[in-house]
TIMI-2910 file (N, C-alpha, C, CB; in pm, 1 decimal, decimal comma, always signed):
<rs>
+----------+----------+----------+----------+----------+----------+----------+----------+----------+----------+----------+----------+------+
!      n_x !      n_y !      n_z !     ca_x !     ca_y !     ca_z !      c_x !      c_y !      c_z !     cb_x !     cb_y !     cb_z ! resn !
+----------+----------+----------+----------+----------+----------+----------+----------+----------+----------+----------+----------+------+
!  -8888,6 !  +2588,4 !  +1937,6 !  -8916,7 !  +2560,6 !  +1798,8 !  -8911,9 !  +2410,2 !  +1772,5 !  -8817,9 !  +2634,4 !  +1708,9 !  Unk !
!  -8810,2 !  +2375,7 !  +1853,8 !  -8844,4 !  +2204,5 !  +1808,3 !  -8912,2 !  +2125,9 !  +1867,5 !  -8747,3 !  +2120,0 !  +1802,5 !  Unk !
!  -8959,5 !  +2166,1 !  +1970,3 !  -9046,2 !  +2104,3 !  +2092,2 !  -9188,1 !  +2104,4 !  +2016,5 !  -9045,9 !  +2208,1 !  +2253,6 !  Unk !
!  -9185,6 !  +2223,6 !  +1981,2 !  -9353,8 !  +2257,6 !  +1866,7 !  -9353,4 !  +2173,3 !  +1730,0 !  -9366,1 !  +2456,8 !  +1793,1 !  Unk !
!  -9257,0 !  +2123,4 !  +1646,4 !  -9231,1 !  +2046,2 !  +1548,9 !  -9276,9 !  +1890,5 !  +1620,9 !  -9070,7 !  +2071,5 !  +1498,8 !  Unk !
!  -9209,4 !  +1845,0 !  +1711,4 !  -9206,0 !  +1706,7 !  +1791,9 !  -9346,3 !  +1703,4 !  +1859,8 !  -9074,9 !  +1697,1 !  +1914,0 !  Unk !
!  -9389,9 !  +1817,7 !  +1899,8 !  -9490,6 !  +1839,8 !  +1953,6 !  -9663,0 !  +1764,0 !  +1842,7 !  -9463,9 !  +2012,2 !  +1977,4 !  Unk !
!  -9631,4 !  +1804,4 !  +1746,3 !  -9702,7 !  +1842,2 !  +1609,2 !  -9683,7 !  +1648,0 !  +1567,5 !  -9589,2 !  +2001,2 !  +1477,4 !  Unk !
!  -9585,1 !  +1613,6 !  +1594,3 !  -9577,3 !  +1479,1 !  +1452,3 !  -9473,8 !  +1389,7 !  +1604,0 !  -9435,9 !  +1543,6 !  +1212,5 !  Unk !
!  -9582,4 !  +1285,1 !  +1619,5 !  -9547,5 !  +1191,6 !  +1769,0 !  -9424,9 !  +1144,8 !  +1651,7 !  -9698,7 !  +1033,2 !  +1860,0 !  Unk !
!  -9423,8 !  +1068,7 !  +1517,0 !  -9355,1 !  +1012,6 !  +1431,7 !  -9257,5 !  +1046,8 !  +1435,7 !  -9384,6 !  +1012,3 !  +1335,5 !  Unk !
!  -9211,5 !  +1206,4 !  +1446,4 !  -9082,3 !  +1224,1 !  +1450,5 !  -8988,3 !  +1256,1 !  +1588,7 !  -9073,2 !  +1318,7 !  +1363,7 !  Unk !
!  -9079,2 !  +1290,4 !  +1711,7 !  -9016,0 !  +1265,9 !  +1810,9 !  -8984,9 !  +1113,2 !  +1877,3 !  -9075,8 !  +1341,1 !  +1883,1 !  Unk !
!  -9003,4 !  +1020,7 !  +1845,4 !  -8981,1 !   +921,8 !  +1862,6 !  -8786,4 !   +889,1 !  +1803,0 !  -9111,4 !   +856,0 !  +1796,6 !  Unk !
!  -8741,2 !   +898,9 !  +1687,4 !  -8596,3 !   +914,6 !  +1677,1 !  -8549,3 !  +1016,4 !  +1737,9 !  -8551,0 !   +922,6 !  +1556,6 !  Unk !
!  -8641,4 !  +1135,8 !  +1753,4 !  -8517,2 !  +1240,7 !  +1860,5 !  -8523,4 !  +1168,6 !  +1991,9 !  -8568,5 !  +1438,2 !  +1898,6 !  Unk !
!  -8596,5 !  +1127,2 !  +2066,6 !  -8622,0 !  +1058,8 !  +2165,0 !  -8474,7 !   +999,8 !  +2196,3 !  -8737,5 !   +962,6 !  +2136,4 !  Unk !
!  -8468,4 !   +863,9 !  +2122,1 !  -8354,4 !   +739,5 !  +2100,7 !  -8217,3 !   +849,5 !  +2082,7 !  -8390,5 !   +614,6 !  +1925,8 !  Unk !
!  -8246,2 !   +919,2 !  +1989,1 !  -8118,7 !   +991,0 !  +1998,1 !  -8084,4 !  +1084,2 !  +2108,8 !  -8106,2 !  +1061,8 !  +1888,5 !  Unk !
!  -8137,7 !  +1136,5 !  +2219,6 !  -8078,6 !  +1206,7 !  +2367,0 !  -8078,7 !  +1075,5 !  +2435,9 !  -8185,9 !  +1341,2 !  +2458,6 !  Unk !
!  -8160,9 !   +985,3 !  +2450,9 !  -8117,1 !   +894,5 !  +2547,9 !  -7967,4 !   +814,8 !  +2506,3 !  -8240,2 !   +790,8 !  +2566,7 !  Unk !
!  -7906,0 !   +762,4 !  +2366,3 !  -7840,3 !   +765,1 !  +2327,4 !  -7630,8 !   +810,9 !  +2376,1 !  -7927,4 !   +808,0 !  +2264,6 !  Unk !
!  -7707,5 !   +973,6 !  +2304,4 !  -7603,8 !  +1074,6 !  +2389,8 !  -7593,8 !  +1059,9 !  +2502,7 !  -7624,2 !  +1203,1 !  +2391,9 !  Unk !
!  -7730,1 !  +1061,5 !  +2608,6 !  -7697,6 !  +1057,0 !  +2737,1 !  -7614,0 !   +953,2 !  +2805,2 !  -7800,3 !  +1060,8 !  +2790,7 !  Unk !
!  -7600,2 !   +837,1 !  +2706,0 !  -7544,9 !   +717,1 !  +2786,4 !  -7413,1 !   +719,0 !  +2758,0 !  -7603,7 !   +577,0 !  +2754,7 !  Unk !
!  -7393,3 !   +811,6 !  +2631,0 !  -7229,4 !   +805,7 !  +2589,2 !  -7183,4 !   +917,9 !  +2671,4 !  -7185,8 !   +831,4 !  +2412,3 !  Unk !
!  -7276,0 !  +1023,8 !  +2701,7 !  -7177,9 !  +1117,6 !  +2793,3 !  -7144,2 !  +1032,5 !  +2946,7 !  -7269,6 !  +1286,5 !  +2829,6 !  Unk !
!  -7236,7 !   +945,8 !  +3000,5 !  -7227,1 !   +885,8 !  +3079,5 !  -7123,4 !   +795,5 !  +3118,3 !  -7305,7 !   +854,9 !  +3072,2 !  Unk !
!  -7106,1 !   +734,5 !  +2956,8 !  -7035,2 !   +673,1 !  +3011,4 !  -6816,4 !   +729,6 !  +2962,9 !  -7112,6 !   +518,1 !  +2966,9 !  Unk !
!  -6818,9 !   +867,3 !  +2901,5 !  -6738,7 !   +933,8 !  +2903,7 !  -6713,9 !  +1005,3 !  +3044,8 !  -6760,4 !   +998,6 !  +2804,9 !  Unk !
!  -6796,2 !  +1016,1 !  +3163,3 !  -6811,2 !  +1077,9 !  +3298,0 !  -6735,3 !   +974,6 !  +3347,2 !  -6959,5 !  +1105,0 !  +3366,2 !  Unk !
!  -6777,8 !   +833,3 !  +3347,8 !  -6707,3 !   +741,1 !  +3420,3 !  -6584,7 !   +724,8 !  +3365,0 !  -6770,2 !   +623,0 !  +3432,2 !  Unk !
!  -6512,5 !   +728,2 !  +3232,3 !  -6378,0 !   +707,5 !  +3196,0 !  -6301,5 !   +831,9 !  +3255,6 !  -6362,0 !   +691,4 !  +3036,4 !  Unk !
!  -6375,1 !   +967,4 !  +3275,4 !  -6293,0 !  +1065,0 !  +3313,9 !  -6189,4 !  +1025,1 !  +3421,0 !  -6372,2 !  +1170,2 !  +3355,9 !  Unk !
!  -6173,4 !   +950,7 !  +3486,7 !  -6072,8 !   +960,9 !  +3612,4 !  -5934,2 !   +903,5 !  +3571,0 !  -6130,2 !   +872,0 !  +3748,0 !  Unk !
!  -5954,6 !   +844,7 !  +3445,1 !  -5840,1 !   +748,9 !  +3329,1 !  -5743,2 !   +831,3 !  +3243,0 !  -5931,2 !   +657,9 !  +3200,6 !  Unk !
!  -5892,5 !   +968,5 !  +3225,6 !  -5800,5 !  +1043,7 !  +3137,8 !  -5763,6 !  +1194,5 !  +3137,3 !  -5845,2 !  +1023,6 !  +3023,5 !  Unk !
!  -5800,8 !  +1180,6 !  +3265,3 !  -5812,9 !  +1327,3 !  +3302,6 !  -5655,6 !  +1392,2 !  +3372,1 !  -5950,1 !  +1336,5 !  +3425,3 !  Unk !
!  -5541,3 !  +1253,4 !  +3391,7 !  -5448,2 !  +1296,3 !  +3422,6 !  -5328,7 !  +1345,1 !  +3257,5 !  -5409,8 !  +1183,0 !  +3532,8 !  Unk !
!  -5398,2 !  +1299,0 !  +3180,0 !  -5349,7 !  +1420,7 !  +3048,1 !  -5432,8 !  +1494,9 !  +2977,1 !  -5284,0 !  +1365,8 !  +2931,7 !  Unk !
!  -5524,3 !  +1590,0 !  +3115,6 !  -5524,8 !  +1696,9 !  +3048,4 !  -5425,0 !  +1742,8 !  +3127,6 !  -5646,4 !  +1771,8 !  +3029,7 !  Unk !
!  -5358,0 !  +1871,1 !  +3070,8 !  -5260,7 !  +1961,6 !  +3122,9 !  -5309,4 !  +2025,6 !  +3247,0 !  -5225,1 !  +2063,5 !  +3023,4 !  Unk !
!  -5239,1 !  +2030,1 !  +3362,4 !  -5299,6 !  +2041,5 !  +3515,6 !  -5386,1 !  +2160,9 !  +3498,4 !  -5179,4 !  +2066,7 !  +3648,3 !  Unk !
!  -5547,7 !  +2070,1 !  +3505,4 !  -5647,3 !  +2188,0 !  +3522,9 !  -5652,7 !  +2130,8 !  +3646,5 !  -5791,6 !  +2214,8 !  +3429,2 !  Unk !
!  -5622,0 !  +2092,7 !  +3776,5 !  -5645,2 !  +2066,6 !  +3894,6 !  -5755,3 !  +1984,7 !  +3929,6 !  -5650,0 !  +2167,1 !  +3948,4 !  Unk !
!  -5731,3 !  +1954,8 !  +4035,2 !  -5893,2 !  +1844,5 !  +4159,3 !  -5979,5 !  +1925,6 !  +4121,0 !  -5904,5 !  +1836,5 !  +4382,4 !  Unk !
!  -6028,6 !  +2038,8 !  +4147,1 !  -6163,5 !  +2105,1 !  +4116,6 !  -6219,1 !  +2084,3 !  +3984,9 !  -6155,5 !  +2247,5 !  +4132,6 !  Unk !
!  -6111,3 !  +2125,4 !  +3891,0 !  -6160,9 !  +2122,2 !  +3769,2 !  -6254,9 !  +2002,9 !  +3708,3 !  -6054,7 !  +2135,7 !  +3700,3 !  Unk !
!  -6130,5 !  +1883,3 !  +3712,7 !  -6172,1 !  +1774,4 !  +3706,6 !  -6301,3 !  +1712,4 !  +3763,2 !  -6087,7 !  +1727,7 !  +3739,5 !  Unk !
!  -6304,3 !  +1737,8 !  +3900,1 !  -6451,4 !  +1752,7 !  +3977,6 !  -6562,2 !  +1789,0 !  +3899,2 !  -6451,9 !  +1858,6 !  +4085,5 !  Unk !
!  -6513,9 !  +1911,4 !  +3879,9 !  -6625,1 !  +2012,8 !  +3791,9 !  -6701,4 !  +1977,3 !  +3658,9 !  -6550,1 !  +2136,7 !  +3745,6 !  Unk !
!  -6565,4 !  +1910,9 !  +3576,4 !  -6651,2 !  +1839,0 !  +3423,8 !  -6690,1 !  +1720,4 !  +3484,9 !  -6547,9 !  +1797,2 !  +3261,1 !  Unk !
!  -6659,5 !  +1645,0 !  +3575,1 !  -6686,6 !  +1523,0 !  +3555,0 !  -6874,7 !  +1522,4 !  +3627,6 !  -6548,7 !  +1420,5 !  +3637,8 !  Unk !
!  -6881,6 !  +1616,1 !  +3701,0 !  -7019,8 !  +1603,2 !  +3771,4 !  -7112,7 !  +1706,9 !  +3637,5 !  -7015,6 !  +1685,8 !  +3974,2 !  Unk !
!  -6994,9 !  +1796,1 !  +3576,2 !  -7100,0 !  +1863,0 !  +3454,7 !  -7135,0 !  +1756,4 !  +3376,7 !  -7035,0 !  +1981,5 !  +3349,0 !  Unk !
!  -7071,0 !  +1642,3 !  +3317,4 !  -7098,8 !  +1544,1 !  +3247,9 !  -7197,3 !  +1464,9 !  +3215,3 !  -7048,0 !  +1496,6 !  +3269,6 !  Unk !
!  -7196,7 !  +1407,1 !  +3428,4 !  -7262,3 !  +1298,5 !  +3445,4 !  -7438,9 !  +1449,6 !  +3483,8 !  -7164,8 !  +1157,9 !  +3603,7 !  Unk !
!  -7410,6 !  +1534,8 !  +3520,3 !  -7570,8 !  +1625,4 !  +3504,7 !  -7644,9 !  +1609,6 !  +3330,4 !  -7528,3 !  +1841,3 !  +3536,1 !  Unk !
!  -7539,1 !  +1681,9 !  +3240,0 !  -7564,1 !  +1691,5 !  +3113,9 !  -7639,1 !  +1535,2 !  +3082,1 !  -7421,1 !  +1730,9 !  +3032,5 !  Unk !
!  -7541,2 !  +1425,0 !  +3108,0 !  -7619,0 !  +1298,5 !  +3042,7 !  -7768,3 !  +1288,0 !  +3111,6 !  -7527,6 !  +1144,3 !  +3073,5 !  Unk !
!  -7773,4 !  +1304,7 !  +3286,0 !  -7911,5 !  +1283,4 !  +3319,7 !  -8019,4 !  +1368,3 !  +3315,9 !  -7915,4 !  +1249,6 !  +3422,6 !  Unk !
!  -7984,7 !  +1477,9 !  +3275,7 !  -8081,2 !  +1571,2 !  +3182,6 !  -8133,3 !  +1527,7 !  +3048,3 !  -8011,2 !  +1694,9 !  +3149,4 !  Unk !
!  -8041,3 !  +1500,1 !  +2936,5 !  -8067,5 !  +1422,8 !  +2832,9 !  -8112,8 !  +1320,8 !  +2808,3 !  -8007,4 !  +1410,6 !  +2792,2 !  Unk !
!  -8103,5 !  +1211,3 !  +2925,5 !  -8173,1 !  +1109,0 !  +2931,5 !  -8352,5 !  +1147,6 !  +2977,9 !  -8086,7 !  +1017,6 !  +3032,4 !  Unk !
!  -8346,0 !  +1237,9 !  +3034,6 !  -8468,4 !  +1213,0 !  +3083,1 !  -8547,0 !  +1298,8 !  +2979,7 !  -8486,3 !  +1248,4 !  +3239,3 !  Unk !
!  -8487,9 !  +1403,5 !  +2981,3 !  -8562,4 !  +1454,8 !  +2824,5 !  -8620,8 !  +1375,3 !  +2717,0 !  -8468,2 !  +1520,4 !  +2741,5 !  Unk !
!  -8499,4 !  +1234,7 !  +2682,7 !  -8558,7 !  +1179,2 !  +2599,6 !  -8685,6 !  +1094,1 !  +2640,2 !  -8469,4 !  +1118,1 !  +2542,1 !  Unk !
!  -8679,4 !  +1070,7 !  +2751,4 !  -8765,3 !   +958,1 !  +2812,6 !  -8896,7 !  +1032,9 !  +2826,9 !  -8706,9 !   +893,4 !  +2963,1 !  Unk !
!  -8881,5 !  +1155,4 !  +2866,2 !  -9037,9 !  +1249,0 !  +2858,0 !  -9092,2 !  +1246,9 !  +2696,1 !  -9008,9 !  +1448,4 !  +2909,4 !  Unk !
!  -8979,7 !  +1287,2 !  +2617,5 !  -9056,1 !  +1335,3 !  +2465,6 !  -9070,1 !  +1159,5 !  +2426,2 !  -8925,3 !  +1462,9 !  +2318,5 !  Unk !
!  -8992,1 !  +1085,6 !  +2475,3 !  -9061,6 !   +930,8 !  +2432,2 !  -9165,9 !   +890,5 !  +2473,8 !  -8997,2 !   +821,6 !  +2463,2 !  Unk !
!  -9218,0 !   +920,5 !  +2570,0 !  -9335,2 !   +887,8 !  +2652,7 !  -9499,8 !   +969,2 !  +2587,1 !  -9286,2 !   +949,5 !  +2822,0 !  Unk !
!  -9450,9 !  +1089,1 !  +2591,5 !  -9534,6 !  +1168,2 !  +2508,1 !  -9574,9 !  +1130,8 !  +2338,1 !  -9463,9 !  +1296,7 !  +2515,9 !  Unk !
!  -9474,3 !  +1122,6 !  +2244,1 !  -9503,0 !  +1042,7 !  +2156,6 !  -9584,2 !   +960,7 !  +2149,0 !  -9437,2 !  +1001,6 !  +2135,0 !  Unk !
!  -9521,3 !   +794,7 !  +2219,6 !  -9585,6 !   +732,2 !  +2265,0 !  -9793,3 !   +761,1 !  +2317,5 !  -9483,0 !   +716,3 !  +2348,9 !  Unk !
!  -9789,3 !   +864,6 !  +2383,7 !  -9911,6 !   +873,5 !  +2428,9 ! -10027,8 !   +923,8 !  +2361,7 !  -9901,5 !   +929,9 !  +2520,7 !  Unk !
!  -9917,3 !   +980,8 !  +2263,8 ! -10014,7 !  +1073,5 !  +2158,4 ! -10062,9 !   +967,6 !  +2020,0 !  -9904,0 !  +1232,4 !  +2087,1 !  Unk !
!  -9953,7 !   +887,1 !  +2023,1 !  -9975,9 !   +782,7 !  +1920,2 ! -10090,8 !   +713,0 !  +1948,2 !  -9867,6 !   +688,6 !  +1907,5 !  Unk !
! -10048,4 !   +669,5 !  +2085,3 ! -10187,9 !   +546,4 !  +2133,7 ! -10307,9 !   +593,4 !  +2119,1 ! -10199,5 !   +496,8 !  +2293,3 !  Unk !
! -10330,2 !   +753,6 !  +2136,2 ! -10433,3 !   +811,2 !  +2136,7 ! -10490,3 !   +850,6 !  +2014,2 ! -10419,8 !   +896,5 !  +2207,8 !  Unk !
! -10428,4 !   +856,9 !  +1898,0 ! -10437,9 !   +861,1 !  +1798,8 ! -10513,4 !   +754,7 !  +1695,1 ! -10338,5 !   +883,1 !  +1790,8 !  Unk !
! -10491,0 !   +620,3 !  +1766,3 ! -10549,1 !   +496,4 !  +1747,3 ! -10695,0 !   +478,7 !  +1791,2 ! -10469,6 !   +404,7 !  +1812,1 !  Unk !
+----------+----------+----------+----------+----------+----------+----------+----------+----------+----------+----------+----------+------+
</rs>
């Protein structure tokens, strides 16, 4: 449903765009602080920790690139539009 909205109006996928690449860099860079603060969480163990910290750093480079596709597309549809 929102892909078909963004899809429809380059104008407005362009701020969703900025906003996943955005997120992606803050989850990113919450992946890299994990090793600082991960000794208070209450012992979820080596795995665990493992586990969010590589779910993290996936989640941000998914989001980044998402944004970078629907930015690109925008982008292409705009130019073409001209």
């Amino acid at each position: 449903m929102i892909l078909r909205i963004l899809h429809n109006a380059p104008a407005k996928a362009a701020p969703v765009a900025m906003v996943l690449i955005v997120v992606g860099l803050s989850l990113i860079l919450i992946a890299l602080a994990w090793p600082t603060f991960s000794p208070s969480v209450s012992h979820i163990g080596t795995d665990w920790n493992d586990f969010a910290r590589g779910f993290l750093f996936g989640l941000a480079i998914v989001l980044e690139i998402a944004g970078a596709a629907i930015a690109a597309s925008a982008a292409a549809k705009k130019s073409k539009a001209l």
